[in-house]
Z-matrix of the N, CA and C atoms (Angstrom, degrees):
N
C 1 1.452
C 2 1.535 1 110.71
N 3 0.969 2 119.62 1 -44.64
C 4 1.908 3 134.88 2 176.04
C 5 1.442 4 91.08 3 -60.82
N 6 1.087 5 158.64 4 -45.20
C 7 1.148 6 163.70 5 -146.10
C 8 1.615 7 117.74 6 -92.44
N 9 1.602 8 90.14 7 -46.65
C 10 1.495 9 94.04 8 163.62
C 11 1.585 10 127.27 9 -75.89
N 12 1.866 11 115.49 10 -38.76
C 13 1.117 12 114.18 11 153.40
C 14 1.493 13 120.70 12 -30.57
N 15 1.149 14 125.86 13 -68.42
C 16 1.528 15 130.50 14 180.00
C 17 1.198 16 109.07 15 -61.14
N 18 0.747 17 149.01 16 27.33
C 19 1.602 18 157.56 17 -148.76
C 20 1.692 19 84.54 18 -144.96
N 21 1.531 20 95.30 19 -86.92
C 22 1.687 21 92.24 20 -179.84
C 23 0.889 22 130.59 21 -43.33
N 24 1.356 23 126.77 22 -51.04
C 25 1.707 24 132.55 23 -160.38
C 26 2.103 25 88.47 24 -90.95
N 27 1.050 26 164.66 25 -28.59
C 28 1.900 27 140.59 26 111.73
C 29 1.312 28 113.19 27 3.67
N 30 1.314 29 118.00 28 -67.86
C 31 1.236 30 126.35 29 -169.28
C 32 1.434 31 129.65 30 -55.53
N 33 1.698 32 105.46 31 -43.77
C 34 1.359 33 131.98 32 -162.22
C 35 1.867 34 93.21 33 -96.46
N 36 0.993 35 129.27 34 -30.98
C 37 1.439 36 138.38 35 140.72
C 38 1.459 37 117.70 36 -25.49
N 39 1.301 38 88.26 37 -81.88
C 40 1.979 39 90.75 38 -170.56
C 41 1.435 40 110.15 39 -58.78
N 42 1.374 41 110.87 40 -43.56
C 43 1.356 42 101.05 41 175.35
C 44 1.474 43 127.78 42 -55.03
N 45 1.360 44 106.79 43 -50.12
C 46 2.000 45 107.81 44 176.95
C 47 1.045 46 99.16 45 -51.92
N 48 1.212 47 124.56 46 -59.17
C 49 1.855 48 130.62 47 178.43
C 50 1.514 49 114.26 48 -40.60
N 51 1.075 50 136.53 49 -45.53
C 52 1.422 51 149.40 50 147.95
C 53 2.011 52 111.16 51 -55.98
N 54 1.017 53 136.02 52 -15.27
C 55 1.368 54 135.82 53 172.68
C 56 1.262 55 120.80 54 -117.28
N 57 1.414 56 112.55 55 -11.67
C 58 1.641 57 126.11 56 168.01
C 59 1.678 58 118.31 57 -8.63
N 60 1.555 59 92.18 58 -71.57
C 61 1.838 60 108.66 59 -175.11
C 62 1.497 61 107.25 60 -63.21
N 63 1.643 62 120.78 61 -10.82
C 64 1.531 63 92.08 62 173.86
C 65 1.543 64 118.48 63 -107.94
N 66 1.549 65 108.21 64 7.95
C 67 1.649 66 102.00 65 170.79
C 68 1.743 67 92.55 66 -153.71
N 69 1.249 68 110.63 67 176.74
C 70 1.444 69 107.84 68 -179.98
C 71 1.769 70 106.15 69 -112.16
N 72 1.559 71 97.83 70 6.11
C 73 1.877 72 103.84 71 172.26
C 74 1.431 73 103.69 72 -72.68
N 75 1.334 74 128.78 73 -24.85
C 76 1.244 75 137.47 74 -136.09
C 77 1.924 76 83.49 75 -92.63
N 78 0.903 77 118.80 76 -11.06
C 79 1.535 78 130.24 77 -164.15
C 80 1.203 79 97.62 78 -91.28
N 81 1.609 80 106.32 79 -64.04
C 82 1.731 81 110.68 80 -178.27
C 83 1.262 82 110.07 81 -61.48
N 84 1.560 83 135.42 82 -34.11
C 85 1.415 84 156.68 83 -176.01
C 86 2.455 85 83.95 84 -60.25
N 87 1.217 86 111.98 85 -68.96
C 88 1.240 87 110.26 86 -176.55
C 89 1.777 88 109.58 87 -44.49
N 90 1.192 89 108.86 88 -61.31
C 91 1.394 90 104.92 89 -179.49
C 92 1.428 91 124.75 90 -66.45
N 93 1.087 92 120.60 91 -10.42
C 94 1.650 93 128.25 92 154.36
C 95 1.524 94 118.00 93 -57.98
N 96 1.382 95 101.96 94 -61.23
C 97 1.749 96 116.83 95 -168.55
C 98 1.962 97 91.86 96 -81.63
N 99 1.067 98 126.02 97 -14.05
C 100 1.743 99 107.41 98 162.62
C 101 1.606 100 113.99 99 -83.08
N 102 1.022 101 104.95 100 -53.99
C 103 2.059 102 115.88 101 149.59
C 104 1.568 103 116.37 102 1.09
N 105 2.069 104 81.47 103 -62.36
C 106 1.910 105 94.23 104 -169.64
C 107 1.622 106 113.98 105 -68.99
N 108 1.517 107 102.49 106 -30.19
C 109 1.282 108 123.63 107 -154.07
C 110 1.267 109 99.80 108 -79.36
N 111 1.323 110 126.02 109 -51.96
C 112 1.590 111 141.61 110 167.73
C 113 1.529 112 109.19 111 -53.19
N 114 1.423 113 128.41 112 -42.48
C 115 1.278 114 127.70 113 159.05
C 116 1.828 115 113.71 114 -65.93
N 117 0.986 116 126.52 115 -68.19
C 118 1.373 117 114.12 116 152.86
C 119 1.654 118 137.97 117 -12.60
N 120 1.398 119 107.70 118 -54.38
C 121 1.738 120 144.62 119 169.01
C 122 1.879 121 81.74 120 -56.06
N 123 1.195 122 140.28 121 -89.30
C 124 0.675 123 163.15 122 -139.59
C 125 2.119 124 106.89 123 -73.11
N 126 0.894 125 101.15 124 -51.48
C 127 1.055 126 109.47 125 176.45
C 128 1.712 127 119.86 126 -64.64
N 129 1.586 128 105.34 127 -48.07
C 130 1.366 129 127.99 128 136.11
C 131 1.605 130 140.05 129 -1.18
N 132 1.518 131 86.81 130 -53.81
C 133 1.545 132 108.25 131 -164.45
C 134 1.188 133 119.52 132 68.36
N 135 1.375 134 120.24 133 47.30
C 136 1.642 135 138.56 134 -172.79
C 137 1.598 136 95.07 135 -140.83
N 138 1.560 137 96.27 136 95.55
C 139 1.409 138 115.80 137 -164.18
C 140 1.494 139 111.42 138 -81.58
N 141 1.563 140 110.27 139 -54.95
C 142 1.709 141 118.52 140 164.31
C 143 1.383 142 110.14 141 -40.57
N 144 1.443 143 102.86 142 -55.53
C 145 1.715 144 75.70 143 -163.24
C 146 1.585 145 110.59 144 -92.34
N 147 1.265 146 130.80 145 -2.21
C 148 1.448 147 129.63 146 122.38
C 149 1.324 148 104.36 147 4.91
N 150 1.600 149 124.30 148 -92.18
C 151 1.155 150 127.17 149 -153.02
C 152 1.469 151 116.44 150 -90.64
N 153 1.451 152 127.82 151 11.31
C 154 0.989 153 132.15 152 -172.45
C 155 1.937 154 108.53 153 -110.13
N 156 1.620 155 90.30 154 -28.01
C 157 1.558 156 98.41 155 161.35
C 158 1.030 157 130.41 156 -93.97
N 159 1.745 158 127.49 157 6.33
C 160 1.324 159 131.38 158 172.19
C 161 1.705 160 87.89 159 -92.52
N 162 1.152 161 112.39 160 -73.20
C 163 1.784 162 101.89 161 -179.60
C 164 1.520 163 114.77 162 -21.80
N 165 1.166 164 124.01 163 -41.77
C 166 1.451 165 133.42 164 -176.24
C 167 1.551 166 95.47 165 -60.24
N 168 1.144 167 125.69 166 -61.49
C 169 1.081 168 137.21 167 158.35
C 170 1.772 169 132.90 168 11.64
N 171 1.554 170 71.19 169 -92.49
C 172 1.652 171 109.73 170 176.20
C 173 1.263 172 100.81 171 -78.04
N 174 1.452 173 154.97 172 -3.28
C 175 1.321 174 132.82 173 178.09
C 176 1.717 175 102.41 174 -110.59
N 177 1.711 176 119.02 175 -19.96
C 178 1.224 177 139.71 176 146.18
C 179 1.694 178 106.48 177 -43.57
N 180 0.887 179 129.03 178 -93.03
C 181 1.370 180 124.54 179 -172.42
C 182 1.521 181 120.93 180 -59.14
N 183 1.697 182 112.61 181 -8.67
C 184 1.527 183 103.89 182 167.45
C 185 1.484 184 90.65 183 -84.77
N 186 1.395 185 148.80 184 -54.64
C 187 1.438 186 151.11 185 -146.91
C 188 2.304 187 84.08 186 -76.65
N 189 0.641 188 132.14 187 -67.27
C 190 1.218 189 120.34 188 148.64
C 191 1.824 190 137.80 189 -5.44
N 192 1.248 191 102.45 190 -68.01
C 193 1.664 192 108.22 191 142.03
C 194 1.320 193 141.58 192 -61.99
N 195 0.841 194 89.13 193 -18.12
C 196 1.536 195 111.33 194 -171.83
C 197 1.427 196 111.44 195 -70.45
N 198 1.536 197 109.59 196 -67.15
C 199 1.883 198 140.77 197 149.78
C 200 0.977 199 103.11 198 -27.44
N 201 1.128 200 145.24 199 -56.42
C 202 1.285 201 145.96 200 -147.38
C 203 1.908 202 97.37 201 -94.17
N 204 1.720 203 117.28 202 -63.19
C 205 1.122 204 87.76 203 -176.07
C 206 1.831 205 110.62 204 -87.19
N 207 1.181 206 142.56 205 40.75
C 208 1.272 207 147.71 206 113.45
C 209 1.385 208 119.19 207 -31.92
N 210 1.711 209 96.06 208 -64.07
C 211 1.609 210 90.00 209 -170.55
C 212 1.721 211 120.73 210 -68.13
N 213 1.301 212 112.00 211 -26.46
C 214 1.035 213 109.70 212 -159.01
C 215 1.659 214 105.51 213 -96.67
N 216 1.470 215 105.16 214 17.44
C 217 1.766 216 104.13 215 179.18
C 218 1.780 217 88.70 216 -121.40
C-alpha cells in the first residue's frame, strides 16, 4: 500500500511538472505531490531524499507565490 502511495504522489509530480506552462495551479499541484513524496520518502525510511523532496517543495510553493503576486500587480 506505501508503495502505491509513492507511486501516486511520482506520478502526480511528473505530470504538474510536465503541465506547468499551461496554468500556474499546476505549480501548487507540484508542491503538493513533492509534499506526498517527502512524506512517503519519509515514511519509507529514505531520509535523503526526505529532504531533497521537501526542498522541492518549498521552492514549489515560493515559485507558486511568486505567480500569484505577479499576477495580481
Amino acid at each position: 500500500m506505501l508503495t502505491v502511495f509513492g507511486s501516486i504522489a511520482v506520478g502526480i509530480m511528473f505530470l504538474s511538472y510536465w503541465l506547468e506552462p499551461r496554468s500556474r495551479w499546476f505549480i501548487l499541484a507540484f508542491a503538493t505531490a513533492s509534499a506526498a513524496t517527502a512524506l512517503y520518502s519519509g515514511l519509507a525510511e529514505v531520509y535523503p531524499i526526505m529532504v531533497i523532496e521537501s526542498a522541492w517543495s518549498l521552492v514549489a510553493l515560493q515559485r507558486f507565490m511568486r505567480s500569484n503576486r505577479e499576477r495580481i500587480l
